[in-house]
C-alpha positions in Angstrom: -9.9 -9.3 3.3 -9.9 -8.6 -0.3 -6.9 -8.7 -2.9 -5.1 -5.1 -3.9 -5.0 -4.1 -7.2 -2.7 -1.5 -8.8 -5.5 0.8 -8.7 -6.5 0.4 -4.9 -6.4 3.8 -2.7 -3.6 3.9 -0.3 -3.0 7.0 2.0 -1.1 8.3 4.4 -2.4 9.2 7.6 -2.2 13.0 6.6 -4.3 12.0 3.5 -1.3 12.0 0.8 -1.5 9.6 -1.8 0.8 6.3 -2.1 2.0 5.9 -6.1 1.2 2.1 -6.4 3.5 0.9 -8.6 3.3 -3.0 -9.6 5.8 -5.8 -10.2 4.3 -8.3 -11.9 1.1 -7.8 -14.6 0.8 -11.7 -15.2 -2.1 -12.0 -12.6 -4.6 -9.1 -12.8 -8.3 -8.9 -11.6 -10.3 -7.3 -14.3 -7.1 -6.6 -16.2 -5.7 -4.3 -13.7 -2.3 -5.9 -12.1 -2.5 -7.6 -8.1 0.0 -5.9 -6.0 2.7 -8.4 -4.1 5.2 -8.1 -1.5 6.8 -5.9 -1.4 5.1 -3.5 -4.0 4.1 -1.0 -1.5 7.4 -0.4 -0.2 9.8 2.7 -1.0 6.5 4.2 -3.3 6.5 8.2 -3.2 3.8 9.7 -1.5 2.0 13.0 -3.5 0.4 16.0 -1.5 0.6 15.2 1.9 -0.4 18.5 3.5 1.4 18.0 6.5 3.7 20.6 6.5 5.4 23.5 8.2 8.2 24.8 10.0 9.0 21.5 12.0 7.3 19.4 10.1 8.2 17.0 7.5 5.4 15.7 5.0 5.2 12.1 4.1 7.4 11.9 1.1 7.3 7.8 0.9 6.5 4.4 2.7 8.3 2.5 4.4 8.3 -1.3 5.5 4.9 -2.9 5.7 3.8 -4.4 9.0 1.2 -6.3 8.5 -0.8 -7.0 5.1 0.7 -9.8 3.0 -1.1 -12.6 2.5 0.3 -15.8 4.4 -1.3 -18.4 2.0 -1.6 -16.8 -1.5 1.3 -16.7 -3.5 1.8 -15.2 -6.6 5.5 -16.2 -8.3 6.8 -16.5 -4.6 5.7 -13.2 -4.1 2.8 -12.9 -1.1 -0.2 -10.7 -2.7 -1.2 -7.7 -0.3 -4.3 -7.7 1.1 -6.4 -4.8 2.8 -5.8 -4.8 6.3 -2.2 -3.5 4.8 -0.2 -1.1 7.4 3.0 0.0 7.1 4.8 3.5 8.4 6.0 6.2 6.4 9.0 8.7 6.8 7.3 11.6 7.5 6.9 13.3 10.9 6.6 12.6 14.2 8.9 9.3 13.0 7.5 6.0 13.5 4.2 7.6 14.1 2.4 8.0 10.7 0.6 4.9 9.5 -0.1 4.4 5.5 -3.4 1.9 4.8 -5.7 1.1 2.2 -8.7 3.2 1.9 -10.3 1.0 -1.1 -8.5 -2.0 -2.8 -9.3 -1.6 -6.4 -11.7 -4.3 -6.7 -14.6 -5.7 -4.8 -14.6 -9.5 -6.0 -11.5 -11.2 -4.9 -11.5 -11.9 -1.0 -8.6 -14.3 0.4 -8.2 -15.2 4.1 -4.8 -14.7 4.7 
């Protein structure tokens, strides 16, 4: 699995676009910031097309469930890896997935 950067690709299942958002800048890989727990939390979520009448468009993420590293720590904070997964809030609830479609770097691998 490889490290996240701040600039890593995270959708929505729809396709909508996760606002990455870091909280630390100390460690960075190639001067862009790693991404930590819980960094990819609460973010807003831009032009998910999934819209209508009864539907509600993913608007932001919620809780990850699985994607923080278990070993590497950075400041007590575990970094997020790529096999990240978490739900968002929009419809059909606790359906919608949000994942990493590219990290932002393709040097930095951890295992767990």
């Amino acid at each position: 699995m490889k490290a996240v950067t701040a600039e890593a690709m995270i959708r929505c299942g729809h396709d909508g676009r996760i606002t990455n958002e870091p909280s630390q800048r100390w460690v960075t890989i190639e001067t862009v910031p790693i991404l930590v727990d819980h960094d990819p939390e609460g973010r807003k979520i831009i032009a998910c097309p999934n819209f209508g009448p009864t539907m509600k468009p993913c608007a932001k993420t919620l809780a990850v469930k699985q994607g923080y590293s278990t070993w590497v720590m950075i400041d007590n904070h575990r970094m997020v890896l790529s096999h990240l997964d978490g739900l968002t809030d929009g419809t059909v609830p606790g359906t919608v997935h949000y994942q990493v479609r590219d990290p932002g770097q393709h040097f930095v691998e951890v295992d767990r």
